[in-house]
N, C-alpha and C positions, 0 to 999 in steps of 0.2 A: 504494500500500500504506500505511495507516495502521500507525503503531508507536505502541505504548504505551510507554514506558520505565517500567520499575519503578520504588519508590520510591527502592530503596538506589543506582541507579544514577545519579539525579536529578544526583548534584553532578557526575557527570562531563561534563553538556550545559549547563555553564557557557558564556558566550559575552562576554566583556569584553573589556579592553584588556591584563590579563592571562592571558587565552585567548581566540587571537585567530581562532583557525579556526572558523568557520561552522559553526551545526549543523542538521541535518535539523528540520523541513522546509523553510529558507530558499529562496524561489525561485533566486537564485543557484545551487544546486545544479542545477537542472533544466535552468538555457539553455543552449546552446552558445555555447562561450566562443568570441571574436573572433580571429581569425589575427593575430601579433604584426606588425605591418607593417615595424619598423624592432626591432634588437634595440639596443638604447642602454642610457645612464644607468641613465634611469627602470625599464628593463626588468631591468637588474642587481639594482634597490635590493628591486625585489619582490620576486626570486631570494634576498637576502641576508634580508628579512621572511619569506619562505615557511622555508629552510634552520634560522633560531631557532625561531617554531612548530612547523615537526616534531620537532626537537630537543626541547624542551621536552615534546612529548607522547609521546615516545618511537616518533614514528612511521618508518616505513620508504619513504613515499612522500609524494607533497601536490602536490594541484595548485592552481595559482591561482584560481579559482574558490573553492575552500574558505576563503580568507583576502578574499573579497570580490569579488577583481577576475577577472571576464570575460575572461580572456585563452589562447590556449594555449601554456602555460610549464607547464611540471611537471619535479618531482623525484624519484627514486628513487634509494634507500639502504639493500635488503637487505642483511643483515648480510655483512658481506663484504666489501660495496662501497663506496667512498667517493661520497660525496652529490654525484652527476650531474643537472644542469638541462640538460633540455631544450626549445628553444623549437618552436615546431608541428610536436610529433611525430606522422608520420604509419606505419603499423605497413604493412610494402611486402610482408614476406611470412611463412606460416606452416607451420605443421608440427605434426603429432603433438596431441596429446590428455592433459590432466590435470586432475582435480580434487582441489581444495586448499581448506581452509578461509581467508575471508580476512572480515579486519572494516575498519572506516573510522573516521577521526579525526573526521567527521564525523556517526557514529553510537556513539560510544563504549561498549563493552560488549557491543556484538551481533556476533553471529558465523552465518559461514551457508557451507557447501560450494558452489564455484563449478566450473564445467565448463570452462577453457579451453586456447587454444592450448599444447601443450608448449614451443614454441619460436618465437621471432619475429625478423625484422628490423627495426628502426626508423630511419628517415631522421629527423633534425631539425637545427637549428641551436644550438650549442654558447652561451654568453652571451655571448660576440662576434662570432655571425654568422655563425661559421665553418660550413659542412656536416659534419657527423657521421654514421656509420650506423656502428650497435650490432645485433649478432646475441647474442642472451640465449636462453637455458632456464632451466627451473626456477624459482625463487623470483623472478629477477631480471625473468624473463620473465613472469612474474604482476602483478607490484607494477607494471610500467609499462601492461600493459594494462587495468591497474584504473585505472590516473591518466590513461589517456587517455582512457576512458569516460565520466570527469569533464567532460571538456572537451565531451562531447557529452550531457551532462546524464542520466548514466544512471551509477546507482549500485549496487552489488552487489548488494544487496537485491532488485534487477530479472533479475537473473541467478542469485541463487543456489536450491539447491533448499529450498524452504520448509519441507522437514521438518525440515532440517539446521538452520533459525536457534534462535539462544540465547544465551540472555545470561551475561556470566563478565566477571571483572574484570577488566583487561589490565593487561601485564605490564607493572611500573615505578610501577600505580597505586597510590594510598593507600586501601581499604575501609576507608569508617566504620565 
């Protein structure tokens, strides 16, 4: 799908050292990320790089891929929740049906109705390794199955219904 981005929304698909998430259509977005082999250091430090980037864009999820690195590590942090990293989450079982509108830090601005599971279980490893499974609904349950579609290089945009996309400024941003 090519996107045009508007003008006025131009400054929001900055990409530097002061916004550091990836923006569409970087290949990075597209590959599948590599399974975390060891969860270490190194694997924390990109947990504590990815945890400032969302923060800073007022996001609610992020997966590593979006900050560059090929890996599957992702975050989610609907409101509510405190900011959970999880290393290769794999989503084990689902239930129920909902559509919700959902945008991407990665596509800043655009917005599009997506059709997914109401509810999920997710197996993964906590940032030391530990095994975790998370049974989510609702919001919670949306923001991690969008970050893990990252990881397999598929973006909303690919899921959402195309009548439903549109452009709006998001919440926290500064309109020129």
């Amino acid at each position: 799908m090519d996107i045009f981005v508007p003008d006025e929304f131009k400054p929001l698909w900055v990409f530097d050292d002061e916004h550091p998430i990836v923006k569409y259509p970087a290949d990075v977005l597209r590959q599948v990320a590599n399974p975390v082999e060891r969860v270490n250091k190194k694997v924390r430090e990109v947990i504590e790089k990815m945890t400032k980037a969302m923060r800073q864009a007022n996001g609610i999820g992020l997966a590593a891929p979006q900050m560059g690195v090929p890996q599957r590590v992702i975050l989610i942090a609907p409101e509510g929740m405190k900011v959970t990293a999880l290393v290769n989450p794999t989503v084990t079982w689902s239930d129920g049906e909902a559509v919700g509108q959902e945008g991407c830090l990665s596509l800043p601005g655009l917005y599009g109705d997506v059709k997914r599971p109401a509810r999920v279980e997710v197996r993964a490893l906590d940032p030391y390794g530990k095994p975790i499974t998370l049974k989510l609904e609702g919001m919670p349950a949306r923001v991690v199955q969008h970050e893990i579609d990252h990881l397999d290089g598929v973006l909303f945009i690919d899921k959402a219904d195309p009548a439903t996309l549109h452009w709006s400024w998001p919440a926290g941003a500064d309109a020129e």
